[in-house]
C-alpha positions as CSV (number, residue, x, y, z in Angstrom):
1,X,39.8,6.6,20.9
2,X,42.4,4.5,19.6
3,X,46.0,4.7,20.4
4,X,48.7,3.7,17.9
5,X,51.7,2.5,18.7
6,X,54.7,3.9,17.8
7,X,58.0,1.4,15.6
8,X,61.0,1.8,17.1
9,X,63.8,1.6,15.0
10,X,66.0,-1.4,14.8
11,X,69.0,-1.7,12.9
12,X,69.0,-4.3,10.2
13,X,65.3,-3.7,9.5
14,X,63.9,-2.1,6.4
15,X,60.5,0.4,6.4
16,X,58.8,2.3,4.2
17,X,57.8,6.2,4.6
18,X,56.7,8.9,1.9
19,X,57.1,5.9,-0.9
20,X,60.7,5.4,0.5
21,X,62.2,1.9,1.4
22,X,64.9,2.2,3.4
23,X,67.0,0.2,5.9
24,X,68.0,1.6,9.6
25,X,72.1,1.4,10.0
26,X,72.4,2.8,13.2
27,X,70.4,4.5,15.5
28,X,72.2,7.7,17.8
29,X,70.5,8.1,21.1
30,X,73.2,10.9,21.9
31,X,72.6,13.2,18.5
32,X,69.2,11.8,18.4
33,X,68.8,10.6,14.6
34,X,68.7,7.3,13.1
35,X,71.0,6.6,9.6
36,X,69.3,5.3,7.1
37,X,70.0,3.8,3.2
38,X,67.6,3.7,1.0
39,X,67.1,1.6,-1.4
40,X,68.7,3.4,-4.0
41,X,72.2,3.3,-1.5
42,X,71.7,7.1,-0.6
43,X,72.4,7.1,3.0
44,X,70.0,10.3,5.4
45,X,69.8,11.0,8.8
46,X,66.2,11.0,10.0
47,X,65.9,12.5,13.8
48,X,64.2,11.2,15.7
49,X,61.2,13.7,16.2
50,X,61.2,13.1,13.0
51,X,60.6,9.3,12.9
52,X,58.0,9.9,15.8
53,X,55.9,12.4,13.9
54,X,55.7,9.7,10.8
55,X,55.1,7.2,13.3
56,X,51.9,9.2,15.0
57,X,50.9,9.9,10.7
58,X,50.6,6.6,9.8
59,X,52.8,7.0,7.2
60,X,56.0,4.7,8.6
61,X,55.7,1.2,8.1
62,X,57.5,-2.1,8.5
63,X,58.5,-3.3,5.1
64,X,60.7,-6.5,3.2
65,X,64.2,-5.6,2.1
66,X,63.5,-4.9,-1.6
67,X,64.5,-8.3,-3.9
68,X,68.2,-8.0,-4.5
69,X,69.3,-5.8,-1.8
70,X,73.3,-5.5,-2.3
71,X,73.8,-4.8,1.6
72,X,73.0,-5.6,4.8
73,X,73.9,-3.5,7.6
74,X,72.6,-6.4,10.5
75,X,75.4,-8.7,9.1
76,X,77.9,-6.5,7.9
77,X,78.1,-8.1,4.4
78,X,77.4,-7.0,1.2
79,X,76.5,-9.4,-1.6
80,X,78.5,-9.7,-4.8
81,X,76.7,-9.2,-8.6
């Protein structure tokens, strides 16, 4: 029986879920939810039960920032059009 592993969330990074690219902006250990923005700029919490149960689906993945992303939450910067 395989075992698959679970993606922790890292801030910075971007994944896909439910045809969904988003990008974690901080993760709360405390509340236990991780903020999101999706592509689109719409922020969501997910919590983290949440993000587990997508995890075990199969349905979260690690993805590329979309081409043009306008922010990025690792460096604090957003670009100019």
């Amino acid at each position: 029986m395989s075992r698959l592993l679970c993606i922790d969330p890292i801030v910075g990074d971007w994944y896909a879920s439910h045809g969904q690219l988003f990008e974690v902006v901080a993760v709360d250990d405390d509340e236990r939810v991780i903020e999101v923005q999706h592509a689109d700029g719409n922020l969501e919490e997910i919590e983290q039960e949440d993000w587990l149960a997508r995890c075990r689906a199969g349905s979260l993945n690690q993805a590329e920032p979309p081409a043009g992303a306008r922010w990025h939450a690792a460096h604090g910067n957003q670009d100019t059009v």
